[in-house]
N, C-alpha and C positions, 0 to 999 in steps of 0.2 A: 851507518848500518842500522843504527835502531831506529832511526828517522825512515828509514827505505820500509823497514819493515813494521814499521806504524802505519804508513802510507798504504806496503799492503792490507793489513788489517783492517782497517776503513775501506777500502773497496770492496771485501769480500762480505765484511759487513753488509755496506747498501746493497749491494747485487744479494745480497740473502734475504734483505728485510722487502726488497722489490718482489722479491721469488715469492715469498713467505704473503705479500697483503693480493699479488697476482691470484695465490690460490684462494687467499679469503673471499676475494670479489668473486671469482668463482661458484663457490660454495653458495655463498648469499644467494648469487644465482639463481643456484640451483631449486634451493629454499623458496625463494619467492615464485618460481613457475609451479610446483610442488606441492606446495602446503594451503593450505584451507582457512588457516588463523586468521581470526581477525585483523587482528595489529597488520599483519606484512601484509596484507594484501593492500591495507589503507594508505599503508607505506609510497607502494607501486601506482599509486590512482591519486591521492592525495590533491596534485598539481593540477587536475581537471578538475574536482569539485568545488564549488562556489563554497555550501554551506551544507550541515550534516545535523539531520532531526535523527532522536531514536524513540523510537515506537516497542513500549513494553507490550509484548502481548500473554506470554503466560510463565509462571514459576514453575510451572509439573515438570518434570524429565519425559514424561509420557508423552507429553503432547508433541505435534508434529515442529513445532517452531516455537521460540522463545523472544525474541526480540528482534526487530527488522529496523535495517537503516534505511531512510529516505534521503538520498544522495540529490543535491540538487547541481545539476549536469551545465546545465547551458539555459538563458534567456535572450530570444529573439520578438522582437517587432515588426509586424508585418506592415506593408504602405500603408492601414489605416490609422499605426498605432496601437494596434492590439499587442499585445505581451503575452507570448506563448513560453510558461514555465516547462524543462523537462525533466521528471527525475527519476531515476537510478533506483530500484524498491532493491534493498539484497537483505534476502529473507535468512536466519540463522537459528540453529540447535545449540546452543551455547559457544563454543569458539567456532564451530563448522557452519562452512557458508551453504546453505541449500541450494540455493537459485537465485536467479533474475529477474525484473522485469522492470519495463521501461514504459511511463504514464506522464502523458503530456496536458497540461493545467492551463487555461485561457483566463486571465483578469488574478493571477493567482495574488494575494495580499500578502505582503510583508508581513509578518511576525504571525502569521499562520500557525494552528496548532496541528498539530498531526495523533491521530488515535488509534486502534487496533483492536479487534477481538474475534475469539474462537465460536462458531457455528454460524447456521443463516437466521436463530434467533438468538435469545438469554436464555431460552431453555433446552436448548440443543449444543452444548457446549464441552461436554466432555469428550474428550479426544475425536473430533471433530476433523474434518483434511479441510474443511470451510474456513476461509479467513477472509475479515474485513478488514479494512483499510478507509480511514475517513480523515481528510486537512479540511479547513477553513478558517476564518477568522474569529472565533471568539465571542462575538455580538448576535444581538438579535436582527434579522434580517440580511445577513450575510449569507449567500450559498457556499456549502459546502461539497468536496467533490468524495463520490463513493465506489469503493470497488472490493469486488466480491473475487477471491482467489482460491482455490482447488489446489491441494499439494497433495498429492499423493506417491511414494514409492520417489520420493524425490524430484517428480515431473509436478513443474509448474505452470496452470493456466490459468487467463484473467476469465474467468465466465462471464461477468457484467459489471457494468459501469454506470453511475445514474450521479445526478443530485437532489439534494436536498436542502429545504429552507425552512427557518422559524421564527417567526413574529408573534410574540403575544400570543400564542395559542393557535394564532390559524400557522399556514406553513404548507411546505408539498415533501412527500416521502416515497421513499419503496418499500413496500411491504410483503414478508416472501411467509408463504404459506407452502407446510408439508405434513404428512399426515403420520411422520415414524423420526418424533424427536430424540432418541436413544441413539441412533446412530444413521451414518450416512446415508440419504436414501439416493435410489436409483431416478427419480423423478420429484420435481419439485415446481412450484410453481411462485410468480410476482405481479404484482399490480403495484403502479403510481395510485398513490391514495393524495388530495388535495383537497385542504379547507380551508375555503374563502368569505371571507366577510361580504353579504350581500348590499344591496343600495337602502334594504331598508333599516327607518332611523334606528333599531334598537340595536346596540352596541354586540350585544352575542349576537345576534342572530347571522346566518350564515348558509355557505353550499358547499354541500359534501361530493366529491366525485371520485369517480374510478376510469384510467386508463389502461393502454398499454398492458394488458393483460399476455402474461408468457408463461409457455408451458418450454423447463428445461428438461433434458433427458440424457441421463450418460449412454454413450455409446460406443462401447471398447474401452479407452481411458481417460477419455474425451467429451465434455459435456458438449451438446447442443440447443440451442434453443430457436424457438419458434413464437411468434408474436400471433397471438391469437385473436387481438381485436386491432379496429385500424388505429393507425398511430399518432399519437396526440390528442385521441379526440376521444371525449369521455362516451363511455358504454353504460355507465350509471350514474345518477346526478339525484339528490333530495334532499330536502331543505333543511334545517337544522340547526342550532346552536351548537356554539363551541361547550357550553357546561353539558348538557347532553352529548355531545359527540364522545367526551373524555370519562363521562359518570358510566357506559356504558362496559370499558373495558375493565 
């Protein structure tokens, strides 16, 4: 008799502790469709990411975003050999995940840095909805790849994407002019800035240019832009040293 009813007691057991972890998987569930946290959502995606950079971008509470993960998703080879990195930007307010976005990298270097910062200059930075975003490799003469992101009201979009190089002083950039660095302006403007060491022998000496000049304009919640000069091909060009080019600013 007490054996029968040991026997029962072990059955109702597992059928309880079965009942009991049914509802926990449950729950968890529930949790992970639900919640915004860091940790669980990492939990759920984990098995897809290769590799995970974190990009500090500011300590304030105030500002629109604190730190953003660069999720690295998938690398593909095309028939020449080119390696197209893709990765996964999720932008965050401290445990709350903001948004998305998804930037795809050509020749991308292992052991890449990734960096981050609030407005379209250093002087324009206080609570700003501008965010940059910059990876490359660490060296002189390596491209780096650049992108400019708008967060506003929790709506995320990439305005622009460029790269940049630097070698010893010469190098190619983008360089964004506005005229109301206090706060967000409705229209803003960029140009490729490029200087090049010229053919002749003295070692500064060098050619200053300007591209690719773009006039951007919010419109609704949505920036647009428009390319103002033709593309790739310089609208200003004069001659110059690197010590002059940099004494100037």
């Amino acid at each position: 008799m007490k054996i029968k009813n040991l026997f029962l007691f072990l059955v109702l057991t597992i059928v309880s502790c079965q009942k009991d972890q049914k509802k926990t998987q449950t729950k968890n569930t529930l949790i992970a469709e639900n919640t915004q946290i860091a940790e669980v959502e990492k939990k759920g995606t984990e098995e897809r990411i290769l590799h995970i950079d974190t990009i500090k971008i500011s300590e304030n509470k105030n500002d629109v975003v604190s730190h953003v993960f660069a999720n690295l998703m998938k690398q593909e080879a095309d028939k020449n050999s080119i390696v197209t990195s893709t990765f996964r930007l999720d932008f965050f307010k401290g445990k709350t995940k903001i948004s998305s976005s998804t930037v795809a990298i050509q020749y991308y270097e292992k052991n890449s840095e990734w960096g981050g910062s609030l407005g379209l200059s250093n002087s324009s930075t206080k609570n700003s909805s501008f965010i940059k975003i910059e990876t490359g490799y660490p060296a002189c003469g390596y491209t780096f790849s650049n992108y400019l992101f708008y967060l506003k009201n929790n709506n995320l979009q990439l305005v622009h994407e460029w790269e940049a190089m630097s070698d010893g002083g010469w190098g190619i950039w983008t360089e964004f002019i506005t005229d109301d660095l206090d706060k967000d302006p409705v229209k803003f403007y960029c140009k490729t800035v490029s200087l090049e060491p010229d053919d002749n022998d003295t070692e500064d000496s060098g050619v200053l240019k300007y591209s690719d000049s773009t006039l951007f304009s919010l419109q609704g919640n949505k920036w647009k832009k428009k390319l103002l000069s033709a593309k790739e091909k310089p609208y200003f060009e004069k001659k110059t040293t690197a010590t002059a080019f940099y004494q100037q600013d």
